[in-house]
MARTOR-160439 format. One record per atom (N, C-alpha, C): atom name; z, x, y. Coordinates in pm, whole numbers. Each point is the difference from the previous one (the first is absolute). Layout:
N
CA / Z / X / Y
...
//
This chain:
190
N / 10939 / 1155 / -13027
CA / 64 / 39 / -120
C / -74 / 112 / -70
N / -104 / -32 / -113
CA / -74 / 103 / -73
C / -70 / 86 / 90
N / -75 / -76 / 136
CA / -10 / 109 / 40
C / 60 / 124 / 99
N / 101 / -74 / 40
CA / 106 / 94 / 70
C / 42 / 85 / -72
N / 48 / -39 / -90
CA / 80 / 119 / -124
C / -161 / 75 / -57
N / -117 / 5 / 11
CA / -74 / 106 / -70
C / -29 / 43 / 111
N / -21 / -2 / 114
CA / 35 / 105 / 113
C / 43 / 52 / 73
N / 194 / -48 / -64
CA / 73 / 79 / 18
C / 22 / 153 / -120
N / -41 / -82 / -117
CA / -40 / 108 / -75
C / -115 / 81 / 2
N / -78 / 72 / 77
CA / -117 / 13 / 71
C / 110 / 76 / 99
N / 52 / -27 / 85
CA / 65 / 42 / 100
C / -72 / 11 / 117
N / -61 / -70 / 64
CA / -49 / -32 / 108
C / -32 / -98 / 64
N / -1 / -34 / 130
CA / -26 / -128 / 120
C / -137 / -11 / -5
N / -90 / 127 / 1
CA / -142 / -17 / -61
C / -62 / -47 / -88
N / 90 / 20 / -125
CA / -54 / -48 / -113
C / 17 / -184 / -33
N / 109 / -37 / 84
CA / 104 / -89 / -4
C / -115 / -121 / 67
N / -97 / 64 / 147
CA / -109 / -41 / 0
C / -75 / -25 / -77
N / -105 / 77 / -67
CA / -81 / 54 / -57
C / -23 / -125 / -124
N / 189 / -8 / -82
CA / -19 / -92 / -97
C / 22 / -160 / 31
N / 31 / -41 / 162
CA / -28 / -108 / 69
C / -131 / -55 / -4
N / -107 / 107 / 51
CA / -120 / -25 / -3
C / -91 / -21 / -73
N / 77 / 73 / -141
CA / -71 / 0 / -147
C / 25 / -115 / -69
N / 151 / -95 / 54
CA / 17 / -143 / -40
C / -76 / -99 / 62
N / -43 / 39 / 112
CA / -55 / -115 / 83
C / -153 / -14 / -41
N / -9 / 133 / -29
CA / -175 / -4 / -50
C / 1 / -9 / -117
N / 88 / 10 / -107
CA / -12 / -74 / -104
C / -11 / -165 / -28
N / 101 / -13 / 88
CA / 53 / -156 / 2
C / -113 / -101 / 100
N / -91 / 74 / 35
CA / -139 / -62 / 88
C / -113 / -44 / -115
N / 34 / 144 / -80
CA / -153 / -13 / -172
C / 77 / -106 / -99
N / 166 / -64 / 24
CA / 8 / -104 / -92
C / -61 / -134 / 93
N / 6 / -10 / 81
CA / -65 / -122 / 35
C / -103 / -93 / -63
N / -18 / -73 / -24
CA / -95 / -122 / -59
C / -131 / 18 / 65
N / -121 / 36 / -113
CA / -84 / -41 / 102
C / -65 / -62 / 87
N / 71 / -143 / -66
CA / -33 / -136 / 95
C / 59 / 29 / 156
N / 96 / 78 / -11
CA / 60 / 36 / 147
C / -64 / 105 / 94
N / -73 / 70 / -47
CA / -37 / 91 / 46
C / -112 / -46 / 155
N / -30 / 90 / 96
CA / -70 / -42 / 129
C / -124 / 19 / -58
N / -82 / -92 / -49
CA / -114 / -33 / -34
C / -51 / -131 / 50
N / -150 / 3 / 37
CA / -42 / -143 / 11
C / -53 / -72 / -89
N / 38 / -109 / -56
CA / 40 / -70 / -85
C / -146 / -94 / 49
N / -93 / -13 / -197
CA / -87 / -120 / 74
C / 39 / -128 / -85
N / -62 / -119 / 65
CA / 43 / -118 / -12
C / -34 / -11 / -131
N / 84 / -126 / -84
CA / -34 / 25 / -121
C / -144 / -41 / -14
N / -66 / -70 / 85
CA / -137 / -93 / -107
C / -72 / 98 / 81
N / 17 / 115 / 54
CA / -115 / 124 / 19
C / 23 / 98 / -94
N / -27 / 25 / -75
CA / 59 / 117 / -155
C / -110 / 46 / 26
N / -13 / 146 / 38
CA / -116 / 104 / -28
C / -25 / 5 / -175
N / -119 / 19 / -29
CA / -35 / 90 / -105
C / -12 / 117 / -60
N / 6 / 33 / -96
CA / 30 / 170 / 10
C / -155 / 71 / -32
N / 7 / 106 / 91
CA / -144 / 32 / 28
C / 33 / 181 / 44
N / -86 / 53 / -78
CA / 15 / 126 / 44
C / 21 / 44 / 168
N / -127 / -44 / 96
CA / -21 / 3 / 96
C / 100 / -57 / 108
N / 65 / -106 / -72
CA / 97 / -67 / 78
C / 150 / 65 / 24
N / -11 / 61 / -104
CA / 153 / 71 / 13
C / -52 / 139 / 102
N / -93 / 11 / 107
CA / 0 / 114 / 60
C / -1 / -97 / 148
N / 111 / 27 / 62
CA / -14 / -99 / 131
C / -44 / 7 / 111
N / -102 / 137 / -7
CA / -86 / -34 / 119
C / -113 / -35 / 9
N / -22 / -117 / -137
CA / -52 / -154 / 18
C / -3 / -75 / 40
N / 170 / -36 / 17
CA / 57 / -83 / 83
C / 64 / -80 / -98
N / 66 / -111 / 63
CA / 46 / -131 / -73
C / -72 / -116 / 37
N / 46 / -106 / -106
CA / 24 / -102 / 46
C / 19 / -62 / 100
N / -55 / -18 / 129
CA / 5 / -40 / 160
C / 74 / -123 / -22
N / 12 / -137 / -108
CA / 49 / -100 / -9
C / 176 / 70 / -20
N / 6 / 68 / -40
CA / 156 / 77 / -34
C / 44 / 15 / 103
N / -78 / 113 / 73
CA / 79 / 76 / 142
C / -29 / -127 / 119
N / -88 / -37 / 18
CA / -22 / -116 / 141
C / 8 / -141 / -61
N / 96 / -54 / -66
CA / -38 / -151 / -29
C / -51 / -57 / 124
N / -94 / -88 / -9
CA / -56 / -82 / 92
C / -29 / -93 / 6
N / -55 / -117 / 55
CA / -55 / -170 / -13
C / -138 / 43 / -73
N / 8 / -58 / -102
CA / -166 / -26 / -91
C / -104 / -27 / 88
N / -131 / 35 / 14
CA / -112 / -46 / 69
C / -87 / 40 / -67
N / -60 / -106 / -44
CA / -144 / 9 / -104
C / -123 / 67 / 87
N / 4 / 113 / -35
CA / -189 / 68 / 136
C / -90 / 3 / -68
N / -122 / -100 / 111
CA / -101 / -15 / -56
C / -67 / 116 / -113
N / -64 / -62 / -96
CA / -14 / 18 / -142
C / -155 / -47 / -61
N / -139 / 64 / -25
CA / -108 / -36 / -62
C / 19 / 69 / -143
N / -43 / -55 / -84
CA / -2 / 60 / -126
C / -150 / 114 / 15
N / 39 / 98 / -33
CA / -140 / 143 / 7
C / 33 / 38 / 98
N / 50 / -13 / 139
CA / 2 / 45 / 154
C / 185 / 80 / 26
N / -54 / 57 / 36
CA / 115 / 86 / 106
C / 53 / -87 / 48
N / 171 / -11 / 0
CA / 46 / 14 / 171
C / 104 / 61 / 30
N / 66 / -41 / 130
CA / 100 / 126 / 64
C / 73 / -89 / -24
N / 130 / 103 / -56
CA / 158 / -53 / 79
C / 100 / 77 / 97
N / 25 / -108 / 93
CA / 47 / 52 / 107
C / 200 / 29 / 1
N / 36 / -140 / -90
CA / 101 / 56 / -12
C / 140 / -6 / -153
N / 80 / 22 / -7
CA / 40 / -37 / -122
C / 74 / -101 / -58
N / -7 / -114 / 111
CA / -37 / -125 / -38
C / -138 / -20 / -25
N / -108 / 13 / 11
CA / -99 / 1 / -60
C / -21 / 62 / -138
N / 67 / 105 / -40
CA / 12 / 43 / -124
C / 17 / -72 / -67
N / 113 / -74 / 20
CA / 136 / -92 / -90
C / -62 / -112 / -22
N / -79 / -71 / 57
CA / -120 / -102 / 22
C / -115 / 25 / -105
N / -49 / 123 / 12
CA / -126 / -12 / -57
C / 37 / 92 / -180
N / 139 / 9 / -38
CA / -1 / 22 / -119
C / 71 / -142 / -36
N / 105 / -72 / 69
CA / 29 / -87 / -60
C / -116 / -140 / -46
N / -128 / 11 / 87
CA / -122 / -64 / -18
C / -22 / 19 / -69
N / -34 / 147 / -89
CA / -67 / 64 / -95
C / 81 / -17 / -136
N / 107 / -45 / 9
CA / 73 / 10 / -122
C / -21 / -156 / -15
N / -11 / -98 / 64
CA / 4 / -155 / -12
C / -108 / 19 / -57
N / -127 / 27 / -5
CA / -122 / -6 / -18
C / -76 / 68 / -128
N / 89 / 131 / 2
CA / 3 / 46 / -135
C / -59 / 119 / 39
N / -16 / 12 / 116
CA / -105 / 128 / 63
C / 86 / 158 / 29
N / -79 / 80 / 44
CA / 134 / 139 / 60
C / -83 / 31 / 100
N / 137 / 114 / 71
CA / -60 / 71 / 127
C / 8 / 114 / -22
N / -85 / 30 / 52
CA / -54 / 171 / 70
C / -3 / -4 / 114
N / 121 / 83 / 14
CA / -23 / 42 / 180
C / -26 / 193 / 34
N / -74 / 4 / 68
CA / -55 / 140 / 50
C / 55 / 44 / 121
N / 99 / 74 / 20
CA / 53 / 54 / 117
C / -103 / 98 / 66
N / -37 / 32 / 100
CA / -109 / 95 / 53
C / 55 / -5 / 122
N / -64 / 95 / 112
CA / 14 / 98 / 100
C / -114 / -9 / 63
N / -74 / -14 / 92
CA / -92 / 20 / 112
C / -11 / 174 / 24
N / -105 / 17 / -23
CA / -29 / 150 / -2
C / 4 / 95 / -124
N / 38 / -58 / -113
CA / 29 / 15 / -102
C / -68 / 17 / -114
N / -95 / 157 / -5
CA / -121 / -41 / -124
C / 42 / -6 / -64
N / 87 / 13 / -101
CA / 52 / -56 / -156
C / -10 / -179 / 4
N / 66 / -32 / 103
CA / 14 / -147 / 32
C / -173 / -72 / 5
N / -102 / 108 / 41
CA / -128 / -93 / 66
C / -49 / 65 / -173
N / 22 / 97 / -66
CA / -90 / 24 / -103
C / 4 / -125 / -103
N / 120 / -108 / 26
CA / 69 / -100 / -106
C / -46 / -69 / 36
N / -60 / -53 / 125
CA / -36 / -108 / 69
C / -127 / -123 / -116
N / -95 / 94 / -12
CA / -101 / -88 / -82
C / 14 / -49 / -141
N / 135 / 84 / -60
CA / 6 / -28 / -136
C / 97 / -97 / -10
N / 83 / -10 / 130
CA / 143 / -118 / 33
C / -79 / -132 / 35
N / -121 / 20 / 78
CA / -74 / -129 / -33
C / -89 / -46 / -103
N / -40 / 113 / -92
CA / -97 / -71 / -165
C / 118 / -15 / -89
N / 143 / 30 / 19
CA / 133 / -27 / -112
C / 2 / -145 / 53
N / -5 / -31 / 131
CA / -2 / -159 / 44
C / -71 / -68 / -41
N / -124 / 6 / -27
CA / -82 / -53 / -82
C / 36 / -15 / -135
N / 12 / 76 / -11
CA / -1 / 53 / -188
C / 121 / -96 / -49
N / 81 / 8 / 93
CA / 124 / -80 / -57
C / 57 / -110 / 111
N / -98 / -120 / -64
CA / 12 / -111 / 117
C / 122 / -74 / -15
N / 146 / 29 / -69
CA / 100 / -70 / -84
C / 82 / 73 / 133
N / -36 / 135 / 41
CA / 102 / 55 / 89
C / -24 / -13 / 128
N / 123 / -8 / 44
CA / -10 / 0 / 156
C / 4 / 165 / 57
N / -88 / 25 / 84
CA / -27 / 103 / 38
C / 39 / 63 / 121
N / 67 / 37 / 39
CA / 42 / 33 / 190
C / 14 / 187 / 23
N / 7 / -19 / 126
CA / -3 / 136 / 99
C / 109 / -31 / 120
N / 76 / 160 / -61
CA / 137 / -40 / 72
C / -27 / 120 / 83
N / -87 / 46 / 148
CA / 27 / 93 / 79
C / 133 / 61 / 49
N / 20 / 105 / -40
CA / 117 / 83 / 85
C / 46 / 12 / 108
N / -117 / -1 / 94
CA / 4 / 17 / 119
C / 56 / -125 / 84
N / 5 / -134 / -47
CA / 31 / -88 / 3
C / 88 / -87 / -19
N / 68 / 55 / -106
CA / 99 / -48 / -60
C / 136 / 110 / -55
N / -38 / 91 / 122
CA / 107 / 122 / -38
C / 142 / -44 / -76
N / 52 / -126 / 121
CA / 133 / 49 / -76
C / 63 / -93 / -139
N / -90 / -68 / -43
CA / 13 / -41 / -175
C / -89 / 128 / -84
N / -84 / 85 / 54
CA / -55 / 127 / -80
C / 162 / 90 / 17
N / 22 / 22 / 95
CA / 164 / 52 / 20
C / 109 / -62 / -96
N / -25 / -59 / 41
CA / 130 / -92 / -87
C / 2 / 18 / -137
N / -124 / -65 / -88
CA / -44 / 26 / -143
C / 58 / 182 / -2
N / -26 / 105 / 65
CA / -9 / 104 / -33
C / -144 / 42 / -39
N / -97 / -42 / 61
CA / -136 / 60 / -28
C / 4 / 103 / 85
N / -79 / 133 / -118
CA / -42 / 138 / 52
C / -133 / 35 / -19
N / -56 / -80 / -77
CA / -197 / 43 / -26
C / -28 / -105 / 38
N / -144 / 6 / 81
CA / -88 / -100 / -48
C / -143 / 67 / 36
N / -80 / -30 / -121
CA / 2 / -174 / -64
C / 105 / 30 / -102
N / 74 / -164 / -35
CA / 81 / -4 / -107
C / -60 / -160 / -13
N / 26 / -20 / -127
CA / -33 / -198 / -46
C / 148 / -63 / -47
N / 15 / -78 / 23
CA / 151 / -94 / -98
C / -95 / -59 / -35
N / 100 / -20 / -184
CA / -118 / -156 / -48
C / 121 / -94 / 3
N / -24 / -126 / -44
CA / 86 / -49 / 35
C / -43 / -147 / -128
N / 105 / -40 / -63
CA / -93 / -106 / -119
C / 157 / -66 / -130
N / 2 / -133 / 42
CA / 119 / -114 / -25
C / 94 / -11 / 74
N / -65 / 72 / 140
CA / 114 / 7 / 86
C / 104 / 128 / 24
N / -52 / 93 / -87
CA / 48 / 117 / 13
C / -68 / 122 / -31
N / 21 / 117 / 91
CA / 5 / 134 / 58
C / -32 / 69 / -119
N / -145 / 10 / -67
CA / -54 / 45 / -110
C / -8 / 177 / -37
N / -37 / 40 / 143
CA / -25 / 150 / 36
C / -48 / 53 / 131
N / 39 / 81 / 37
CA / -40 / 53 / 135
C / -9 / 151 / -26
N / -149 / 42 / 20
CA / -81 / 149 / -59
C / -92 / 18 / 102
N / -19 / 100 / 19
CA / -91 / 78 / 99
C / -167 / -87 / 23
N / -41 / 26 / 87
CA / -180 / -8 / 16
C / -88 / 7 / -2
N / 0 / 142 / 50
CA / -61 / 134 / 16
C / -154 / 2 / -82
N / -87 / 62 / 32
CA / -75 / -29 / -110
C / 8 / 118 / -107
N / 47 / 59 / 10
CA / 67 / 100 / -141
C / 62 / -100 / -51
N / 88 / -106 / 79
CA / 41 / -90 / -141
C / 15 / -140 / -10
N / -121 / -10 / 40
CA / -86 / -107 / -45
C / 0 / -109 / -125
N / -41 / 145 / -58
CA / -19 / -54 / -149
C / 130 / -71 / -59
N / 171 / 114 / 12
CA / 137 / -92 / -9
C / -16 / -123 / 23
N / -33 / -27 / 117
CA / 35 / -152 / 92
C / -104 / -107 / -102
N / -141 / 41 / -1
CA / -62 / -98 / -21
C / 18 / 0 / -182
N / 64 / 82 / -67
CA / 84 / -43 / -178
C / 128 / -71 / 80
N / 58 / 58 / 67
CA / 129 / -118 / 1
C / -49 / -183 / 31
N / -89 / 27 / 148
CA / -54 / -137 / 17
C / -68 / -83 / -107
N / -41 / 46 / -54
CA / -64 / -59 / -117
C / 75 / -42 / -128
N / 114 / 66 / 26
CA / 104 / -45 / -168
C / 45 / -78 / 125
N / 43 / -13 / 126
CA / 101 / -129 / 73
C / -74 / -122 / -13
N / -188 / 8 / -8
CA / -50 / -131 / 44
C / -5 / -53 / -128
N / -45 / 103 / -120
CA / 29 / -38 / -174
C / 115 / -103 / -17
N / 122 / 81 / 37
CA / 117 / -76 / -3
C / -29 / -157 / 100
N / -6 / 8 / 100
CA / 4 / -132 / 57
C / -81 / -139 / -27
//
């Protein structure tokens, strides 16, 4: 109708296109954004809003993109450990939130001096803050939940504290100092 008759007034089969295409791509930007092709996270994972987090080659939430079976990995209060996968994630924050505790997890790379310059201060933050659970999530290892999340740097840390996705910010030791003010208002809070 309206638009047949304005490009017949127009006078052309081109244009007649032209304002087809201009309906369809209009009529795509009314859509809802609830509809839109986005991945959608579960409700009881709610990110926080964090400067660093809104840049996504941090990554996400691994409990979002890979739901998995919970598995609690071994855990010393002051000590390192690894997680291997993201059921282990989902495990060792939902521990941490029963308990009252948070996580820090450190994504790193093998070969990686930014990753080895973090190394000694990722184990005196373990100390320092015996409330958190502390882990090392290698890349090399666990490519395709680093894939998945959308991780593009590392080192990068998630904190993680009541069960939810606090911030995820760089490593590096240029920024250092970021991580260890954010860690420190997450363990305040917890």
């Amino acid at each position: 109708g309206r638009r047949r008759r304005e490009a017949e007034r127009l006078g052309s089969s081109s244009m007649l296109h032209a304002v087809n295409l201009l309906f369809v791509v209009t009529q795509s930007l009314l859509v809802s954004p609830t509809r839109l092709p986005i991945v959608m996270r579960p409700p009881h994972y709610p990110r926080a809003r964090s400067t660093c987090m809104s840049d996504p080659k941090y990554g996400v939430d691994p409990r979002t993109t890979m739901p998995d079976t919970p598995t609690i990995p071994a855990w010393t209060p002051g000590q390192v450990g690894a997680i291997q996968a993201a059921g282990e994630l989902i495990g060792a924050v939902d521990a941490a939130a029963a308990d009252g505790g948070f996580v820090a997890v450190k994504f790193w790379r093998d070969g990686c001096k930014a990753c080895e310059s973090t190394k000694e201060k990722w184990a005196h933050a373990a100390v320092q803050y015996p409330k958190g659970r502390f882990y090392l999530i290698n890349y090399g290892e666990t490519k395709d939940m680093c894939r998945a999340i959308g991780l593009k740097v590392v080192p990068t840390a998630h904190l993680y504290a009541s069960g939810q996705m606090q911030d995820a910010l760089p490593l590096g030791p240029s920024s250092w100092d970021l991580f260890a003010g954010r860690l420190k208002e997450v363990a305040q809070a917890s």
